[in-house]
C-alpha positions in Angstrom: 5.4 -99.8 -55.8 5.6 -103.0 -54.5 7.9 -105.8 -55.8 5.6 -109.2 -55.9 8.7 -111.9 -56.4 11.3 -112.8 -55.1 13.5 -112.7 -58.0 13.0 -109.1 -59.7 14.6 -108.6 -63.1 17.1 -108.3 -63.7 16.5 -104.2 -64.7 18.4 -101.5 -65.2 19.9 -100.0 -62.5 21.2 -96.5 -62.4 24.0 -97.0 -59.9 24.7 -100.7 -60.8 23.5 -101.9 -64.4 22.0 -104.8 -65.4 21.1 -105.8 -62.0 19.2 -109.0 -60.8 16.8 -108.1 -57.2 16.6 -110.2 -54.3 13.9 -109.3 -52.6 14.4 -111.3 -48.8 11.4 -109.5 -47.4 7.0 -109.8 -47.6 5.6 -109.3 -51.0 2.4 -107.9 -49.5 4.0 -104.8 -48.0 6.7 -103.0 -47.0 8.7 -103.5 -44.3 11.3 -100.7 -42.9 12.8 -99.1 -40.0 12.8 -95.9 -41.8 9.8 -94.3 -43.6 11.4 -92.2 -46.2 9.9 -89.3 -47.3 11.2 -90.7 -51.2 10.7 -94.2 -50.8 9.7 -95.9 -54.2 8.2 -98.3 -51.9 5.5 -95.6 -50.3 4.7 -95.0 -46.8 4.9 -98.0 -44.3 1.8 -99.3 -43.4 -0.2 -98.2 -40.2 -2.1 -101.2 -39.5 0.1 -103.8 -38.3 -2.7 -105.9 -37.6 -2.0 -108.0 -40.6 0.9 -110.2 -40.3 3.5 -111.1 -42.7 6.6 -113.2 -42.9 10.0 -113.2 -44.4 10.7 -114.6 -47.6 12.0 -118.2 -46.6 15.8 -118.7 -46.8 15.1 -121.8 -48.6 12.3 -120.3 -50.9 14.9 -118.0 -51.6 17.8 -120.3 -52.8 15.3 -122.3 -54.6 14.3 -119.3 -56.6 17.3 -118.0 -57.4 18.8 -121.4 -58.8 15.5 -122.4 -61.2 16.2 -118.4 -62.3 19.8 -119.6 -63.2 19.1 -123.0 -64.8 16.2 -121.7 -66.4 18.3 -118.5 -68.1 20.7 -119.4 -71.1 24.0 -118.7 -70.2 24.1 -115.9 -72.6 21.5 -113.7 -70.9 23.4 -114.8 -67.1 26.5 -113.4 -68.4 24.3 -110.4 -68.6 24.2 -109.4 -65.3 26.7 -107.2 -63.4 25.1 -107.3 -60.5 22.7 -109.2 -58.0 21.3 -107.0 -55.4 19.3 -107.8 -52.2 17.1 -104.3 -52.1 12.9 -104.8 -52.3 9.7 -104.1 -50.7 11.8 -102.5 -47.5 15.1 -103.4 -45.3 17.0 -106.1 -46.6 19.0 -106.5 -43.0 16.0 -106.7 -41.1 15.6 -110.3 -42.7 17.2 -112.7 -39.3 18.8 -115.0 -41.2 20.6 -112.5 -44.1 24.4 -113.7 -43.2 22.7 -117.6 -44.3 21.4 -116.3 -47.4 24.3 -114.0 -48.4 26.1 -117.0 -47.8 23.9 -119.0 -50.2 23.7 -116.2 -52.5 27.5 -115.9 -53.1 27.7 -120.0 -53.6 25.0 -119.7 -56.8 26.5 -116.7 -58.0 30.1 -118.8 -58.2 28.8 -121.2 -59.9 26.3 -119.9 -62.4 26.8 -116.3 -62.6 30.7 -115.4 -61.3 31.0 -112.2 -63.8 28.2 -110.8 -61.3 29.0 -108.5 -57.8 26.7 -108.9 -54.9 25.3 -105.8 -53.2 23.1 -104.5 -51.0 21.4 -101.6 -50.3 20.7 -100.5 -46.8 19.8 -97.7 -44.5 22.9 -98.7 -42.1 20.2 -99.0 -39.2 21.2 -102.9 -38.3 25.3 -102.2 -38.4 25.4 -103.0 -35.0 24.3 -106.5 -35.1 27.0 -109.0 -35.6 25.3 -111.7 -38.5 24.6 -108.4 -40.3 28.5 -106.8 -40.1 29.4 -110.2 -41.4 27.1 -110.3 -44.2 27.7 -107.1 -45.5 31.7 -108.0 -45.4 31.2 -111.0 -47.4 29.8 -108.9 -50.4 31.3 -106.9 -52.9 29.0 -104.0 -52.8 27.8 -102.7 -49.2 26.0 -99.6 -50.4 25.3 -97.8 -47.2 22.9 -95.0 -46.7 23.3 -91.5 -45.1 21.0 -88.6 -46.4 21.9 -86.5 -43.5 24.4 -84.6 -41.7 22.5 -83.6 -38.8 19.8 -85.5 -36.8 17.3 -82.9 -37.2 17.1 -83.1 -41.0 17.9 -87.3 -40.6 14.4 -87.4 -38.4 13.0 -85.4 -41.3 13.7 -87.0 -43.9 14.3 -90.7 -42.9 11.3 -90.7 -40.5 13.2 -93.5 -38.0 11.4 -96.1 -36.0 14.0 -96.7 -33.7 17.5 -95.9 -34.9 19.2 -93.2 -33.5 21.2 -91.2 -35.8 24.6 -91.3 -33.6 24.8 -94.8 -34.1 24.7 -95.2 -37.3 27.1 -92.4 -37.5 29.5 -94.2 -35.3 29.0 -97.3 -37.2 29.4 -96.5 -40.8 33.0 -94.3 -39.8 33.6 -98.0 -38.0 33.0 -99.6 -41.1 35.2 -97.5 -43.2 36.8 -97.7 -46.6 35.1 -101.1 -47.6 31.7 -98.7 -47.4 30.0 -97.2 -50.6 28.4 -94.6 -49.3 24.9 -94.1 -50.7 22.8 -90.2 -50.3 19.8 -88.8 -52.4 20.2 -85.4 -52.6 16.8 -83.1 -52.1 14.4 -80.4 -50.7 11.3 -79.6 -50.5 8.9 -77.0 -51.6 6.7 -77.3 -48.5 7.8 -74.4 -45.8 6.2 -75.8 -43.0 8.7 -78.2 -42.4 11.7 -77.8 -43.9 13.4 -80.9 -46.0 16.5 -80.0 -47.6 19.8 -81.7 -47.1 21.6 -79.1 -50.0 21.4 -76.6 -47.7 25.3 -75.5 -46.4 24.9 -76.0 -43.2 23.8 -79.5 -44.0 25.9 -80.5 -46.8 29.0 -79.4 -44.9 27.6 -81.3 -41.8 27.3 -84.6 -43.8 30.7 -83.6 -45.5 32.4 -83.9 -42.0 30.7 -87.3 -41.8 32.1 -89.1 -45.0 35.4 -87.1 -44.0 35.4 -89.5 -41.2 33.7 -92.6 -42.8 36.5 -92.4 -45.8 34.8 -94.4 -47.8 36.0 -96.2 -51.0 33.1 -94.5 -53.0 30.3 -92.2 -52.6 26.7 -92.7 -55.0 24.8 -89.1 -55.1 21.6 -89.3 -56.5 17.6 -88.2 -57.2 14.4 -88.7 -57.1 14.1 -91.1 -60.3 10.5 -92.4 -59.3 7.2 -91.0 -57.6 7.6 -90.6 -54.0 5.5 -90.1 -51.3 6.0 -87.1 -50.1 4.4 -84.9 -53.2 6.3 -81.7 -52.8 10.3 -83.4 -53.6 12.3 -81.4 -55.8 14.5 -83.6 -58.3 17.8 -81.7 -58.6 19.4 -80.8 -61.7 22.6 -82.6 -63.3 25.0 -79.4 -63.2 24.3 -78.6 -59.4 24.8 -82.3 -58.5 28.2 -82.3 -60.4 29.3 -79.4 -57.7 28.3 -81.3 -54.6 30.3 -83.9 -56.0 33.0 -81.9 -57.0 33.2 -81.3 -52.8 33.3 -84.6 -52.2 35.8 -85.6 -55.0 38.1 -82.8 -53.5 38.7 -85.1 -50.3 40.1 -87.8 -52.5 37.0 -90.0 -52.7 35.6 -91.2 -56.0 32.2 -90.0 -56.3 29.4 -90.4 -59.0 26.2 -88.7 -59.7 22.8 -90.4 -60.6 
């Protein structure tokens, strides 16, 4: 599923409720550094013969501001959160720190009730407009469905980004993280996909044990993925993973 505006919603969101979408990436397909096995989003696209831009930063602003003049202040109040996710990799967008920037200006002024988040796969921490950006908003939801690089390559499916750097850069990032990880395995043997496993749930354990972040979101499959052969984990056994995590102090909610 593909999101075709820029402006999505605002929907319900599990993790942040009534949320408004700001999708900074093309409509016409997705664009990631990862190709998740659960993606809502579907696999990337092979043929990259095709090109497509970036939303424009100014597009962007424009859209969000006839969305607020054009929305009774009733309904604005509404929202509890706007959120850059869509058709991909928010960061990957080069000028994110501008638009987070223009982002949090509209949201002063027409919708201040509201948080700004973002969800991403922590693959562009290193780059310095993208550290900023992510420091300006109130929500940096950061991804890590992994405790080990095996079962990261797995299940992630990475371009590029190595799994030690993202390591090193979330536990550099620290408290001001939320710390995002869907929780799942696989009924296909020939290559194993499970990150409940406890050699891999203690592995990832050690991670946020470093990260120390100020939350942590577990949560399923919610939508059709992909990959065909996902299991969607029950309530009750989600509540004892993040039982484990609660134990170390860290709030921790299931979704």
């Amino acid at each position: 599923m593909l999101f075709e505006n820029i402006i999505v919603g605002p929907i319900h969101s599990r993790r942040l409720g009534t949320s408004l979408g700001i999708n900074v990436l093309p409509t016409q397909k997705k664009y990631c550094s990862f190709n998740c096995v659960y993606c809502e989003c579907g696999w990337n696209e092979i043929d990259t013969t095709v090109k497509v831009g970036f939303n424009d930063r100014e597009k962007i602003k424009e859209s969000l501001l006839h969305w607020c003049l054009n929305t009774v202040e009733e309904e604005r109040k509404k929202v509890d959160s706007i959120t850059f996710s869509g058709n991909g990799e928010p960061t990957l967008h080069p000028e994110i720190l501008p638009i987070v920037k223009d982002v949090i200006k509209l949201r002063d002024k027409y919708i201040p009730q509201a948080r700004i988040s973002i969800l991403t796969n922590s693959t562009n921490l290193d780059r310095e407009d993208v550290w900023e950006a992510l420091h300006l908003i109130d929500n940096p939801i950061l991804k890590i469905d992994a405790g080990s690089e095996q079962m990261y390559k797995r299940i992630a499916k990475p371009v590029s980004a190595k799994f030690e750097d993202i390591k090193k850069n979330l536990i550099r990032f620290g408290n001001k993280a939320i710390i995002q990880t869907i929780l799942l395995r696989s009924k296909n043997k020939e290559e194993e996909i499970n990150n409940t496993t406890e050699e891999e749930f203690s592995a990832w354990l050690e991670i946020i044990k470093q990260i120390n972040p100020r939350m942590v979101m577990l949560y399923v499959i919610d939508r059709a993925t992909p990959d065909k052969d996902l299991i969607k984990l029950e309530p009750e056994e989600m509540e004892k993973f993040a039982d484990r995590v609660r134990a170390l102090g860290i709030e921790t909610h299931c979704y």
